[in-house]
C-alpha positions in Angstrom: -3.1 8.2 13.5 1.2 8.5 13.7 1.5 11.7 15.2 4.3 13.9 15.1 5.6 12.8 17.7 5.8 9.1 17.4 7.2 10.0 14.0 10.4 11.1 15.7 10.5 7.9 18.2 10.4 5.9 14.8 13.2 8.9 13.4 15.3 7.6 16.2 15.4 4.2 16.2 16.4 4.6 12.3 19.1 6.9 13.1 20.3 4.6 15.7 20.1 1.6 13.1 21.9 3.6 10.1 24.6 4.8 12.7 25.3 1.4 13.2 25.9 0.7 9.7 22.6 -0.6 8.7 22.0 1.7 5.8 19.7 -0.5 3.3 16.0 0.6 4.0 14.8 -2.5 3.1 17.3 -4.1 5.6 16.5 -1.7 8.6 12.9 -2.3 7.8 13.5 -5.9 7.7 15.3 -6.4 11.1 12.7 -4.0 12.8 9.8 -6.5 11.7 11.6 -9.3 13.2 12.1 -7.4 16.3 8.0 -6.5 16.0 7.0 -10.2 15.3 9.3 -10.9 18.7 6.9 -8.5 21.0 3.6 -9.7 19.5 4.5 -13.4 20.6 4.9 -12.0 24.0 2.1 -9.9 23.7 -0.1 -13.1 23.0 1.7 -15.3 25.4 0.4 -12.5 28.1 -2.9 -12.6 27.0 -3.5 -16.4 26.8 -2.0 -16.8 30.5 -4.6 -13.7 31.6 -7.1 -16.1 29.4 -5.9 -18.8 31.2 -6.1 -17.4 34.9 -9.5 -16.2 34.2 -11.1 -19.3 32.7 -9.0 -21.8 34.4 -8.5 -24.1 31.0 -5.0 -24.8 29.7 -4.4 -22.9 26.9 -1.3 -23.9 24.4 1.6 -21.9 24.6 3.7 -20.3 22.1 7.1 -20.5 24.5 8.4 -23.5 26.0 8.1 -23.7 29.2 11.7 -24.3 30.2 13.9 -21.7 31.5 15.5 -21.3 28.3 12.4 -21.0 26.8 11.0 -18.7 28.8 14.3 -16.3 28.8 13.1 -15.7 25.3 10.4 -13.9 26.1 10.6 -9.7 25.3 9.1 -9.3 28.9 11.6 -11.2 30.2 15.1 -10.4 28.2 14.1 -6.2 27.4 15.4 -4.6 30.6 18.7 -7.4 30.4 22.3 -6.3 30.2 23.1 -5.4 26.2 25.1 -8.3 26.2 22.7 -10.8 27.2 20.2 -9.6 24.9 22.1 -9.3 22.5 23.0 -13.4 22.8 19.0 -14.3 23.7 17.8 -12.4 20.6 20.8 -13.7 17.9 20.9 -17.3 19.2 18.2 -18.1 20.7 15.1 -16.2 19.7 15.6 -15.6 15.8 16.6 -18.9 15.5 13.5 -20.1 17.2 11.2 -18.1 15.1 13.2 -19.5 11.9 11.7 -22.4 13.2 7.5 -21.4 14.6 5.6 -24.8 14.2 2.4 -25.6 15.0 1.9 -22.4 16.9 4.8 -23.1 19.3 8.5 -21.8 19.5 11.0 -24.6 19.5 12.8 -25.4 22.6 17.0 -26.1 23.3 18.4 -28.9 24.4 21.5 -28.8 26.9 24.1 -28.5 23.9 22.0 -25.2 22.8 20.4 -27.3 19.7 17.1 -26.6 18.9 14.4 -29.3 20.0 11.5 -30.3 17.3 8.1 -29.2 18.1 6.0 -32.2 18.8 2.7 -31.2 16.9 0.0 -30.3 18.8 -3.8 -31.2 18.1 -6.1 -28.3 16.3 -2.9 -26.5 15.6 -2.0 -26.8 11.4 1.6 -27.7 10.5 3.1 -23.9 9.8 6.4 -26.2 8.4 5.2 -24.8 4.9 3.7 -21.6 5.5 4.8 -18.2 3.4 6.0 -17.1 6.8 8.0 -20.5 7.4 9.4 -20.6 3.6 11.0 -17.1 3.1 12.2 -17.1 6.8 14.3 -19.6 6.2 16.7 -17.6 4.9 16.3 -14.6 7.2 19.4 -13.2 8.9 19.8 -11.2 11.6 22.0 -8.4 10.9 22.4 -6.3 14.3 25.3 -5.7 14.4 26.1 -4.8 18.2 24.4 -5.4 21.8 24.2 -1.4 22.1 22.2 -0.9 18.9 20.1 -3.9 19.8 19.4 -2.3 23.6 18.2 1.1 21.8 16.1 -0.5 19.3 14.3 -2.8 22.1 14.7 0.6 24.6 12.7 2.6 21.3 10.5 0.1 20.2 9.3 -1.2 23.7 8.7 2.4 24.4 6.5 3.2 21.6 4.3 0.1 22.9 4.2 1.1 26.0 3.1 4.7 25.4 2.0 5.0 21.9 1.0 2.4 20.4 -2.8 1.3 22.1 -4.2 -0.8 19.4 -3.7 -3.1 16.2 -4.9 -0.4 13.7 -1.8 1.8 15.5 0.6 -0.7 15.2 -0.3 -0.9 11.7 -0.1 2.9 11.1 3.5 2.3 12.2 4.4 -0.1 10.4 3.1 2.1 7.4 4.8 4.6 8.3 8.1 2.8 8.1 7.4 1.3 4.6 7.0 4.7 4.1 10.7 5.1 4.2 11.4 2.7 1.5 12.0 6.4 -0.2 13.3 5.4 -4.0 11.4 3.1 -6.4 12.7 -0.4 -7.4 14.3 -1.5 -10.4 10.8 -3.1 -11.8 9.2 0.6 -10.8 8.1 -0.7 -8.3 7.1 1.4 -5.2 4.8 1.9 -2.1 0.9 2.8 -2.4 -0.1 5.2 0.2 -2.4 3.6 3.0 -5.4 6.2 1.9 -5.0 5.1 -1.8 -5.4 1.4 -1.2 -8.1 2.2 1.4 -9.7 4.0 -1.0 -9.7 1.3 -4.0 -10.7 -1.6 -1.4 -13.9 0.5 -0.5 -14.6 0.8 -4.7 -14.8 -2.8 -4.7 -15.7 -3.8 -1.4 -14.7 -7.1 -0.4 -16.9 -10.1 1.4 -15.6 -13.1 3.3 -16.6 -15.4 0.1 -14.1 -13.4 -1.9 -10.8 -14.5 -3.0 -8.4 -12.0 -3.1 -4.9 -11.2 -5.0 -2.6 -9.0 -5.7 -0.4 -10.5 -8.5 2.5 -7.6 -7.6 2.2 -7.5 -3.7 4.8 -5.8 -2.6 4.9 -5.5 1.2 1.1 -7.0 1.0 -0.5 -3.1 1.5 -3.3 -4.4 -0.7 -4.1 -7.3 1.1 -3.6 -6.0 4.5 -6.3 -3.5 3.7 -8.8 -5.5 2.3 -8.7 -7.7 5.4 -9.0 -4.5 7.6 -12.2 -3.5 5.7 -13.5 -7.6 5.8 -12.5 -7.2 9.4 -14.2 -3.6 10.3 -17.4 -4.3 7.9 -17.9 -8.1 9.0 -15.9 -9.5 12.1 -19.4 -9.9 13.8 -21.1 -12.1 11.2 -18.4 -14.2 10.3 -19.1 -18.0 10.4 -15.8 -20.3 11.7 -15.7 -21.2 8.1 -14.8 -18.1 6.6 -12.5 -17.1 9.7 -10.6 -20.2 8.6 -10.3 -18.7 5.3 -9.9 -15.0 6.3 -6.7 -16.8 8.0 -4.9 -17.7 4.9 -6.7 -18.5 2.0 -8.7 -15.8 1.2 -5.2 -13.7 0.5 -3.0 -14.7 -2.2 0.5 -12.4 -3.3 3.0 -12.9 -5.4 6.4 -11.0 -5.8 9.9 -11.5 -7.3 12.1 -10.2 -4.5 12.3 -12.4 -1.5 13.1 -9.8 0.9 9.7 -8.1 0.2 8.0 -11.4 0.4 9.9 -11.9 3.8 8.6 -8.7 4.5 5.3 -9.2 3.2 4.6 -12.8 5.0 5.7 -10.9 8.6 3.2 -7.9 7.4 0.0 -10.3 7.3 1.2 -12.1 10.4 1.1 -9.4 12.1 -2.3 -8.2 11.4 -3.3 -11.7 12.2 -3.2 -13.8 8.5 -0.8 -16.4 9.0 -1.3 -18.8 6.6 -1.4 -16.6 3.6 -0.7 -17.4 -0.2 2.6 -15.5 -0.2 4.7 -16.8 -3.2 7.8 -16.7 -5.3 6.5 -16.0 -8.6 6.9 -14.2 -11.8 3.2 -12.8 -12.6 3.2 -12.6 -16.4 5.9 -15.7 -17.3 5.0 -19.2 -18.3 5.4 -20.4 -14.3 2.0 -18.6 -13.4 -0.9 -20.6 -14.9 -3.7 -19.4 -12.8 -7.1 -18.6 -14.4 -10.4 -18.2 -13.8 -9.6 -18.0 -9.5 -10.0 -15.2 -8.0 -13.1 -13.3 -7.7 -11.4 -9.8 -6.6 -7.5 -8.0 -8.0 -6.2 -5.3 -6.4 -2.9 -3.9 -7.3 -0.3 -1.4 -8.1 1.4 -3.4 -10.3 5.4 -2.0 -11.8 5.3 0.0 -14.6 8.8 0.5 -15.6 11.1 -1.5 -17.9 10.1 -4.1 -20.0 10.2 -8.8 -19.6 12.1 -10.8 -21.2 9.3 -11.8 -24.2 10.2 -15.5 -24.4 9.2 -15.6 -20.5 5.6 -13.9 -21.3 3.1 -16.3 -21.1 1.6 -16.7 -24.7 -2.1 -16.0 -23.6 -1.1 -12.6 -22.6 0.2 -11.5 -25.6 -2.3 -12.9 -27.7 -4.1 -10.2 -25.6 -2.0 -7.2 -25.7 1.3 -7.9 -27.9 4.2 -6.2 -25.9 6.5 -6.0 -23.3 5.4 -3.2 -21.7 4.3 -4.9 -18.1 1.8 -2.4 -17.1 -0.4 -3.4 -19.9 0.6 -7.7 -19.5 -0.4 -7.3 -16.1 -4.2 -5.8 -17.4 -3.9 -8.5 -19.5 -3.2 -11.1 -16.2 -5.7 -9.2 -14.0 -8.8 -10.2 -16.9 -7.3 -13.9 -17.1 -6.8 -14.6 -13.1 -9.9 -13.6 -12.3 -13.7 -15.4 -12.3 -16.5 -14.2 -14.7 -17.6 -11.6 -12.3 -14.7 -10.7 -10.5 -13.9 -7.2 -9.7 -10.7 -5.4 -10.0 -8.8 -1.8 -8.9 -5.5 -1.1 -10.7 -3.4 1.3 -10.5 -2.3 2.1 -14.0 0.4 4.9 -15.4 -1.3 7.8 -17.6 0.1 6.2 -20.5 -2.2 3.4 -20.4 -5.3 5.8 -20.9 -4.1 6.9 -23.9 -1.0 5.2 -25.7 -1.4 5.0 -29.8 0.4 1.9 -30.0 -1.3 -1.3 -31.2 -0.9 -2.9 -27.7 -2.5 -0.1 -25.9 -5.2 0.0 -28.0 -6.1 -3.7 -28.3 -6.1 -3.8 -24.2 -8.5 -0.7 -23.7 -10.4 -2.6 -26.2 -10.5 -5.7 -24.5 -11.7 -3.9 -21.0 -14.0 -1.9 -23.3 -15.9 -4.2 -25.8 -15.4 -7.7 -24.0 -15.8 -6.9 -20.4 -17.4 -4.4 -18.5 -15.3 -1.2 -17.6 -16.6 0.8 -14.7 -14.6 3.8 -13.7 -11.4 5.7 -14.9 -10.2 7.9 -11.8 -7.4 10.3 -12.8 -5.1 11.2 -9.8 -2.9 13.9 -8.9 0.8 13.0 -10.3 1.7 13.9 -6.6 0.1 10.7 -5.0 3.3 9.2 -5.2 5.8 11.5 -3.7 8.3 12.1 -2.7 9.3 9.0 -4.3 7.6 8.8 -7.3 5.9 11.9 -10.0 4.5 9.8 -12.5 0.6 10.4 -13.4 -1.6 8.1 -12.3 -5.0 6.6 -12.4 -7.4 3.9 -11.4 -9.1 1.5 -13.4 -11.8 -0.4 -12.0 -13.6 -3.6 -14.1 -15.3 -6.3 -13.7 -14.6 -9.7 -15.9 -17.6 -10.3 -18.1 -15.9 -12.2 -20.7 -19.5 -10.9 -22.7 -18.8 -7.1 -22.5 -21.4 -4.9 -20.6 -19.8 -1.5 -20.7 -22.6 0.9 -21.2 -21.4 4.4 -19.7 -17.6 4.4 -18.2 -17.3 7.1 -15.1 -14.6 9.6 -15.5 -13.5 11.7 -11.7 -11.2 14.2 -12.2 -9.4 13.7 -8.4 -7.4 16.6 -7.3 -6.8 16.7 -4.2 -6.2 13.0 -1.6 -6.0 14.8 1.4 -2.6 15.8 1.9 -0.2 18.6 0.1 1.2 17.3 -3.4 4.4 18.8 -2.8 7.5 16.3 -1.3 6.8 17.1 2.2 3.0 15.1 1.9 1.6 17.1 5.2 -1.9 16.7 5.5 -4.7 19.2 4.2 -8.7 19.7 4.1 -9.1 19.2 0.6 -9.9 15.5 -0.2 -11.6 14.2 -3.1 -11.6 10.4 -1.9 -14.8 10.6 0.4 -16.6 11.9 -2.7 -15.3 9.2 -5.4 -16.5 6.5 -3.1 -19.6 7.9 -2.5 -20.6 8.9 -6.3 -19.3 5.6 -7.8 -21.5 3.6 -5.4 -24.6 5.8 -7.0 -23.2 6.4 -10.5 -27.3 6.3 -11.1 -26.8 9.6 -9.8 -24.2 11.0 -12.1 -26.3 10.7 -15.4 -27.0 14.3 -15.8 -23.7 15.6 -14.4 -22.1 17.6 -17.0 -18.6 17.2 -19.1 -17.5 20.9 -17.2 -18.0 18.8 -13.7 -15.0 17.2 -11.7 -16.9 13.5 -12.9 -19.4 12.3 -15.5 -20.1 9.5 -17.4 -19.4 8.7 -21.3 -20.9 6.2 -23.5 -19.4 3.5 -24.6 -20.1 4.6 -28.7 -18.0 7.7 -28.0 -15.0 6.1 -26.2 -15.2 3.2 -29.3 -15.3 6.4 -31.5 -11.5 7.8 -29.9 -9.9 5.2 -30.6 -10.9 3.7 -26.8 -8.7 6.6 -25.3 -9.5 6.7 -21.7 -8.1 9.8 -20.4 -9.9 13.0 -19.1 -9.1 15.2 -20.5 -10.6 13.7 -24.2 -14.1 13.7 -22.8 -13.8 16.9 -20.2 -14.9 20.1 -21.0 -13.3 23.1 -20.0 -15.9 26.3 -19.1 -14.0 29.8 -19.9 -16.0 32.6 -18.4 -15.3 36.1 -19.9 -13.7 38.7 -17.9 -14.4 42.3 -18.5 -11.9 44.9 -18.2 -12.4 48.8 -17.9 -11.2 50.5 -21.0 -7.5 51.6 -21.3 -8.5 55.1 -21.0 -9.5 54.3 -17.2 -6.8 52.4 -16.2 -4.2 54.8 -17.3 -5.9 57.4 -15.3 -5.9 55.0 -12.5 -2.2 54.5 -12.2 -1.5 58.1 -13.1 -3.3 58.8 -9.7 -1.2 56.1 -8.0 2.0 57.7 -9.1 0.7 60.6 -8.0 0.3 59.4 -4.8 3.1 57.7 -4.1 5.4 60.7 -5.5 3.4 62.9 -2.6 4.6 60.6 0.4 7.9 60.5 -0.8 8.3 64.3 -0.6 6.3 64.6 2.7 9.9 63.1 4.1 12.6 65.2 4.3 15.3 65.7 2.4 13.6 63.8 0.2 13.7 65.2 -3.1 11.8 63.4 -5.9 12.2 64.1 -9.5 9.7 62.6 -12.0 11.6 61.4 -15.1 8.4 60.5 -17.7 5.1 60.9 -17.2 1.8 58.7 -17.9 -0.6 59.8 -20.6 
């Protein structure tokens, strides 16, 4: 958990970055994953020479061996005059992990040219990886040795001190996508670690699964469901599905380069490095994917509209619009398998929409496929960035229907205050949705006054197929009783009474009563 305190280290380093004019979130965020990505290759060049030393084998290396090569080490170049690592880092280091092949940085030649990595036996060709692809166009935007020194000062710090395990350094990291504060242009924003946490462990993912989110973001989605593969199966794992759980298993698409820069560095980092990371609108003509994936998790944009000669014709003949938070329900039901599972995150306006569109694609989930849970959230989830209502759908493809009973849950609390400030709190509903949707057997005699229930398909067919709440929940109004008029007169006659007597027990204190109860 990012404590207070490491919050403020993090505060710092940010201050230090905007004071040097780096003042684009994305940007800061950006050069302080490249400067992450720079430690861990240390951090696993230290442990394969420990490795090494213990076991005697030779064990590849990610560095070169030569001087130069080794100068780009963080252990080596961190505690070096601002001016030297300032020139390791811009012209020598990025522009060797531009360039990571075959698991090895590229070495220099006298004329300070970068030397092609000879490839290197049971090590794949990462010349076309996601990682490889969008940093070819990175850039290194420090713009001075000094701010360089205090971000490598700050960052090696919170290693050193803070920072004792992967599933930290992946609280930090979330804590500084936290930042990116305002929503795209697409509507596009962040989903809160818990949230995504939460909808992985509704569907919960196996090795054999193939997994996508369609709008990835900064890869949240798929990040988590490999933490839960990892946590829930890491000890039965054959070689086989580790080789998958490396890259194939995780496929993402996005529109903005920079967040699949981003992205591609995320799963890296928590040890995927030859994801499915691509360039790609989700709902045009250039995505022609179908029938692949056995498992869709996303929070896909909700705002604005596509152009509709780009819209691939099979979505529309689904849902007729522009609106892309109903083409992407649309996508979710054509990307994935007969059987495939998905969690979406879905504005309120989905639930319950009277246009033709909205209708015909609650239908479709409805009557064709087989709709499992509608989970209303708080319209806080998403602040301070966001106040939009929210829910969660969660489906599997059928193709054949098999909705019998859809699961409402009223959530109203996630764990932490709904307010800007997002501090954390006791009450938590998420514990409880997990554990009640994995037994919705259990739920058949809950009541429509209860925080969930379930309601027959007939009924929802009956409305229209309006999914929200509050068109199946029933609100319980217990009488209160009052004491007659008569009494309570009396009773603030005798207050009065009161309060005129300890006002005249001061002195000097003299008290005239203008009007009088009764």
């Amino acid at each position: 958990m990012i404590t207070g305190a490491i919050k403020n280290k993090v505060d710092k380093i940010w201050t230090d970055i905007w004071a040097g004019g780096i003042t684009n979130p994305l940007t800061v965020i950006e050069q302080l994953t490249y400067l992450m990505f720079i430690r861990s290759l240390d951090e696993k060049e230290l442990e394969a020479e420990e490795l090494e030393n213990l076991s005697g084998e030779k064990i590849g290396k990610i560095f070169p061996q030569s001087s130069v090569g080794q100068s780009m080490r963080w252990s080596k170049f961190k505690n070096a005059d601002p001016r030297t690592i300032f020139d390791i880092v811009s012209q020598r280091v990025f522009p060797a992990i531009k360039n990571l092949k075959y698991g090895q940085l590229p070495d220099f030649d006298e004329r300070g040219e970068l030397v092609e990595v000879e490839s290197r036996e049971g090590q794949p060709d990462e010349s076309n990886t996601a990682f490889a692809r969008y940093m070819s166009d990175a850039m290194f935007l420090i713009p001075t040795p000094q701010v360089l020194q205090k971000i490598i000062t700050g960052l090696d710090d919170l290693y050193e001190h803070d920072i004792a395990e992967l599933d930290m350094q992946g609280d930090l990291y979330e804590y500084m996508l936290g930042k990116l504060a305002a929503a795209g242009q697409n509507g596009q924003f962040r989903t809160p670690k818990h949230i995504r946490e939460m909808m992985v462990d509704l569907l919960r993912p196996t090795p054999d699964d193939l997994i996508c989110d369609p709008a990835c973001g900064t890869a949240g989605f798929l990040v988590s469901s490999a933490e839960f593969i990892r946590a829930h199966y890491e000890d039965t794992m054959t070689s086989k599905q580790w080789e998958r759980f490396a890259g194939p298993m995780f496929t993402g698409f996005d529109t903005d380069r920079t967040m699949l820069r981003i992205s591609a560095m995320n799963l890296t980092l928590h040890s995927i490095g030859h994801p499915e990371v691509d360039y790609r609108d989700s709902v045009s003509k250039q995505n022609q994917i179908r029938n692949k994936f056995t498992v869709c998790l996303a929070n896909p944009p909700f705002k604005g509209t596509v152009d509709a000669e780009s819209i691939n014709d099979d979505l529309k003949a689904v849902t007729n619009t522009k609106k892309t938070e109903l083409l992407f329900l649309a996508l979710f039901l054509r990307m994935l398998k007969n059987g495939g599972r998905c969690a979406c995150i879905v504005p309120d306006g989905v639930l319950f929409g009277s246009s033709k569109a909205h209708k015909s694609i609650r239908r479709e989930l409805v009557e064709n496929h087989q709709l499992r849970a509608v989970i209303s959230m708080p319209s806080g989830v998403f602040k301070p960035y966001a106040g939009v209502s929210t829910a969660v759908l969660v489906f599997t493809k059928t193709g054949a229907g098999g909705t019998e009973n859809v699961w409402f849950y009223d959530m109203k609390a996630d764990g932490f205050s709904l307010d800007d400030k997002r501090g954390e709190t006791q009450e938590n509903d998420i514990p409880d949705i997990i554990r009640r949707f994995h037994n919705l057997d259990g739920e058949a005699g809950r009541q429509r006054t209860e925080q969930s229930f379930l309601v027959p398909k007939a009924e929802i067919a009956g409305n229209d197929y309006d999914l929200s709440i509050n068109k199946y929940k029933k609100v319980e109004y217990v009488p209160v009783e009052y004491p007659p008029t008569g009494e309570i007169l009396d009773e603030l006659e005798r207050m009065e009474e009161g309060i005129m007597a300890g006002l005249a027990s001061y002195p000097g204190m003299g008290v005239s009563v203008p009007w009088k109860l009764g």
